[in-house]
C-alpha positions in Angstrom: 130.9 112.0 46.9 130.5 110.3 43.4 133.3 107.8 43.4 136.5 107.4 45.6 139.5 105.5 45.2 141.5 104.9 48.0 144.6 102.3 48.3 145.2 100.8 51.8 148.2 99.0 51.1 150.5 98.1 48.2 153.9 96.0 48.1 155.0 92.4 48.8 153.3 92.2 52.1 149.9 92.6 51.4 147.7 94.4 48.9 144.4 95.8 49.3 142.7 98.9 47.7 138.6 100.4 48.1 136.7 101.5 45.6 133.5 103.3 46.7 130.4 105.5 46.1 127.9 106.7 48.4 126.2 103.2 47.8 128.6 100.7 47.1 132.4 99.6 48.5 134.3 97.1 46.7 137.5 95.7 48.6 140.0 94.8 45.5 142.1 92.1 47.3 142.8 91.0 50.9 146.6 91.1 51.1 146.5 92.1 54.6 145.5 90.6 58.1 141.9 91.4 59.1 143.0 93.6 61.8 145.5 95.3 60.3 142.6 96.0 57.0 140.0 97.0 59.7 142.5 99.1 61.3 143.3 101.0 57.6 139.9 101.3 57.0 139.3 103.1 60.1 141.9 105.1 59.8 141.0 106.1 56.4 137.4 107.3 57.8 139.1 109.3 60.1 141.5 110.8 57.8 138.5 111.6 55.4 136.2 112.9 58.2 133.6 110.4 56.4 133.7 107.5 58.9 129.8 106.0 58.5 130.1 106.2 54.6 133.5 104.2 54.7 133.3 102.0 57.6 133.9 98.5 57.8 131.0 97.3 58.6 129.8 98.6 55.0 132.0 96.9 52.6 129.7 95.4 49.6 132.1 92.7 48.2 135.9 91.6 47.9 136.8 91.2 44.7 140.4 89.4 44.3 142.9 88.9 41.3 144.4 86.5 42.1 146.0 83.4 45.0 149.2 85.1 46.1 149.2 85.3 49.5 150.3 89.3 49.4 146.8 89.5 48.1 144.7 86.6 50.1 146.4 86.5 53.0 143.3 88.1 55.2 140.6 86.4 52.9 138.9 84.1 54.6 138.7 86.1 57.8 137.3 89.0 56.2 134.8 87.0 54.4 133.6 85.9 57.4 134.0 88.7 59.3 132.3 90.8 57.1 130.1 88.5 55.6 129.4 89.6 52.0 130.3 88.3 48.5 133.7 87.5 47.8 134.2 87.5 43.7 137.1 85.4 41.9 137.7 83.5 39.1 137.1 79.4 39.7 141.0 78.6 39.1 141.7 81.6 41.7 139.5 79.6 43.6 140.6 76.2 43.7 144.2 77.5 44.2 143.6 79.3 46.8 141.5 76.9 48.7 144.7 74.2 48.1 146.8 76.7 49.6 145.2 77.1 52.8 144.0 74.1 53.7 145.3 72.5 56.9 147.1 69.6 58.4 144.4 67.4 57.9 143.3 68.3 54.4 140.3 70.3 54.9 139.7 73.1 52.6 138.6 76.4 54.2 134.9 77.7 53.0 134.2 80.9 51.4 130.1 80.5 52.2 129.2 83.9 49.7 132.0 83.3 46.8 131.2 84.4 43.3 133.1 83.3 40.5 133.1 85.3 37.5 135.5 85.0 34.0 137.7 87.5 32.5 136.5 89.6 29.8 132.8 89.4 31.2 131.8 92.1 33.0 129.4 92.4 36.0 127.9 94.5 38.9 128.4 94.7 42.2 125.6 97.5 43.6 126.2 100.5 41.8 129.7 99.9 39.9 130.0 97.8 36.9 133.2 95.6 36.9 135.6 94.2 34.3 138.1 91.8 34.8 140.6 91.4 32.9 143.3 88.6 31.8 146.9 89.5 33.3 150.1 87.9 32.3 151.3 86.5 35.8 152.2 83.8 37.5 149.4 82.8 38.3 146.4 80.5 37.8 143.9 83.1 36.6 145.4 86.3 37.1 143.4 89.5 36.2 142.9 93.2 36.5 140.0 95.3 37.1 137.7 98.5 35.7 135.3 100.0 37.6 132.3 102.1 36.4 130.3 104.4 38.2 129.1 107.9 37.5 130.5 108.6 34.4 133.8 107.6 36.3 136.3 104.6 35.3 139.1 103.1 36.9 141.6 101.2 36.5 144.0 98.5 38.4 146.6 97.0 36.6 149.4 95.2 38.8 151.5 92.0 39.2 151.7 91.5 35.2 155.4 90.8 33.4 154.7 93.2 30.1 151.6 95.0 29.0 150.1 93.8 26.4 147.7 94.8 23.7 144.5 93.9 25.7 145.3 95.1 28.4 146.1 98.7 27.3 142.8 98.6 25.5 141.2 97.8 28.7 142.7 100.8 30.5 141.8 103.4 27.4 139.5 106.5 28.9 140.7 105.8 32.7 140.3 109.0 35.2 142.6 107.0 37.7 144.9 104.4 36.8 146.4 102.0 39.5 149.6 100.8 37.8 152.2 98.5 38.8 156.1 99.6 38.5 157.4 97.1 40.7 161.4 97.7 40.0 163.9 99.2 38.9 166.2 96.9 36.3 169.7 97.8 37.4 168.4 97.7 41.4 167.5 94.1 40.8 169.9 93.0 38.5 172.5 94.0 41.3 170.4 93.2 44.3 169.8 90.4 47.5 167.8 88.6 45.3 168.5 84.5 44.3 169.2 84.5 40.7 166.0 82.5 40.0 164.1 85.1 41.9 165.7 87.8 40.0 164.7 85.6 36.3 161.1 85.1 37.8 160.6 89.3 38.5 162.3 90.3 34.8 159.9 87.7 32.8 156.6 88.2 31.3 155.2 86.3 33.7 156.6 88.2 36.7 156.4 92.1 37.7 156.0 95.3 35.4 159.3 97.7 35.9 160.0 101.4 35.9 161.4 101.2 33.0 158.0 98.9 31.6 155.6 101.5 32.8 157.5 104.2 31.4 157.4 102.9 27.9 153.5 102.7 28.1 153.1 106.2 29.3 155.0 106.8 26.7 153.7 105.1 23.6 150.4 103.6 24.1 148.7 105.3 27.2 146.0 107.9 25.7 146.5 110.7 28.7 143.3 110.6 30.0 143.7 110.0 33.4 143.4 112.7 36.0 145.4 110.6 38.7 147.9 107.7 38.0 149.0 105.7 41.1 152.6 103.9 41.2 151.7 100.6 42.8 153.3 97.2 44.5 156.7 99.2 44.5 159.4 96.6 45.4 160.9 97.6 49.1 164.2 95.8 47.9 164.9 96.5 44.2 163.2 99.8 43.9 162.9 103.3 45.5 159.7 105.7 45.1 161.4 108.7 43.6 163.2 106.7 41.2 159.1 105.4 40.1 158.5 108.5 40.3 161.1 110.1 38.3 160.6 107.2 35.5 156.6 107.9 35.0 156.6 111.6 35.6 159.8 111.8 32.8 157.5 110.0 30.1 154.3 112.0 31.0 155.6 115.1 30.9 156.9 114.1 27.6 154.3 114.1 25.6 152.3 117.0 25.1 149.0 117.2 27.0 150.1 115.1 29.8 151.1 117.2 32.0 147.8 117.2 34.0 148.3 113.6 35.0 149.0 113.8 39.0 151.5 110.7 39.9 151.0 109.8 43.3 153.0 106.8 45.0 151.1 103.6 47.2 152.9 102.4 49.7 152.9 99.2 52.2 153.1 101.1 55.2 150.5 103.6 54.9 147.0 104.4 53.3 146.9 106.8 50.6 145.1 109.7 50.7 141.5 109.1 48.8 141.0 110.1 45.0 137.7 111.9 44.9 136.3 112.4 41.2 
C-alpha cells in the first residue's frame, strides 16, 4: 500500500476520515464517539483484510478543522485513549476547550495538542500537511492536503462558497473529499427554522449541489482519480441527486470522464481509496 484514503463517517452527526500509508495514519476529525470510531476502524481492517496496518492502536495523530461538535464530539476520549498528537489551530483550541468544560468551570486537557496556522504546512511521520483557511462559521476553520508518495489529497468541507485560495489549494489532487451539503430547492422548502435555513445558504455556512457543481465545472483542473461527495445533509439532500449534480458537470467537460464519484455517508465506512 502507498497511500489510502478511507472516510469513516460524514454528515451532521459526526465526521471523521483516515488518511494512511504503510507508516503513518492521520485521523482528520473526531466527530464520532470513541466506540463507535474504534468500532469503524475495526471494521474497516476487516473489510480491507489489513487489520494490523490499520488498527486502532496505530493511529499517528488527529488532526481537526475545526470546534463543531459533529467533528469533536469524540476528541478528548480518543486523545487519551490513543494517546498521540492531536493537531489544531490555537482558536480551534480555545473554543473547543470553552465548549466542553463542565459544571464547575474546568477545562478538559488535551496533554499531546499541537497547534499549527493555516497556510503553513507541516509533517506528521511520512505525510506532509497543509491546512487551509475555510470560510465557515467557525473560529478558525480549515481544510487539509496531504502528501505522500507522489500522492495528494484533498478535504474540503463545511465551507459557504469556494473561493479562490481554496481552489488553488486543491489544484493536482488524485482524491478530492468535497462537501455538497444540499440541495437549494430541498432546503428552501424543508423542516428547517428560517434562521437555520439563512445560516446553511450563506458564505459562511455549507457548500451546495448546485456550489460544487459550478466548481467542477469551471475551476476544477480534472485531475483527480477519485472525488468523494461529503457531509451530505440527511434532511435537505438525497445522494443521487449529489450525485447526479457532480457527475452532470464532470462529464461535461471533456477529459473528465475518468473522475470516479463515490458518495460518504453517516451510517457506514466507505470503501478505502488505494493509489
Amino acid at each position: 500500500m502507498a497511500v489510502s484514503v478511507s472516510v469513516l463517517a460524514s454528515g451532521s452527526r459526526g465526521n471523521c476520515a483516515l488518511v494512511a500509508t504503510s507508516t503513518t495514519r492521520i485521523l482528520v476529525d473526531a466527530g464520532l464517539s470513541g466506540r463507535e470510531t474504534f468500532k469503524r476502524l475495526r471494521a474497516l481492517a476487516d473489510r480491507d483484510a489489513d487489520r494490523d496496518r490499520e488498527c486502532a492502536q496505530e493511529i499517528s495523530a488527529i488532526l481537526i478543522t475545526h470546534e463543531h461538535s459533529d467533528h469533536v464530539a469524540g476528541l478528548q476520549r480518543l486523545a487519551a485513549k490513543l494517546n498521540v498528537p492531536v493537531y489544531l489551530t490555537a482558536p480551534t483550541h480555545h473554543a473547543w476547550s470553552r465548549a466542553m468544560r463542565d459544571e464547575q468551570g474546568v477545562i478538559p486537557e488535551l496533554p499531546k495538542s499541537e497547534h499549527f496556522c493555516a497556510g503553513r504546512g507541516f509533517r506528521v511521520g511520512d505525510i506532509e500537511v497543509m491546512p487551509f483557511t475555510i470560510p465557515h462559521d467557525a473560529a478558525d476553520p480549515v481544510g487539509f492536503t496531504f502528501r505522500a508518495e507522489g500522492v495528494k489529497i484533498g478535504f474540503a468541507t463545511d465551507l459557504g462558497y469556494m473561493p479562490v485560495s481554496v481552489r488553488n489549494h486543491l489544484r493536482g489532487c488524485s482524491v478530492l473529499v468535497m462537501e455538497s451539503n444540499h440541495d437549494v430547492e430541498m432546503l428552501r422548502s424543508g423542516p428547517y427554522p428560517w434562521s437555520v435555513k439563512q445560516r446553511v445558504l450563506s458564505r459562511v455556512g455549507h457548500l451546495s449541489n448546485e456550489a460544487l457543481a459550478e466548481f467542477f465545472s469551471n475551476d476544477y483542473d480534472g485531475g483527480a482519480e477519485y472525488v468523494v461527495l461529503a457531509h451530505l445533509s440527511e434532511q435537505n439532500n438525497h445522494p443521487e441527486i449529489a450525485r447526479a449534480a457532480a457527475e452532470k458537470a464532470l462529464g461535461g467537460r471533456p477529459g473528465l470522464w475518468h473522475n470516479r464519484v463515490l458518495l460518504a455517508t453517516q451510517t457506514e465506512v466507505l470503501e478505502s481509496i488505494r493509489l
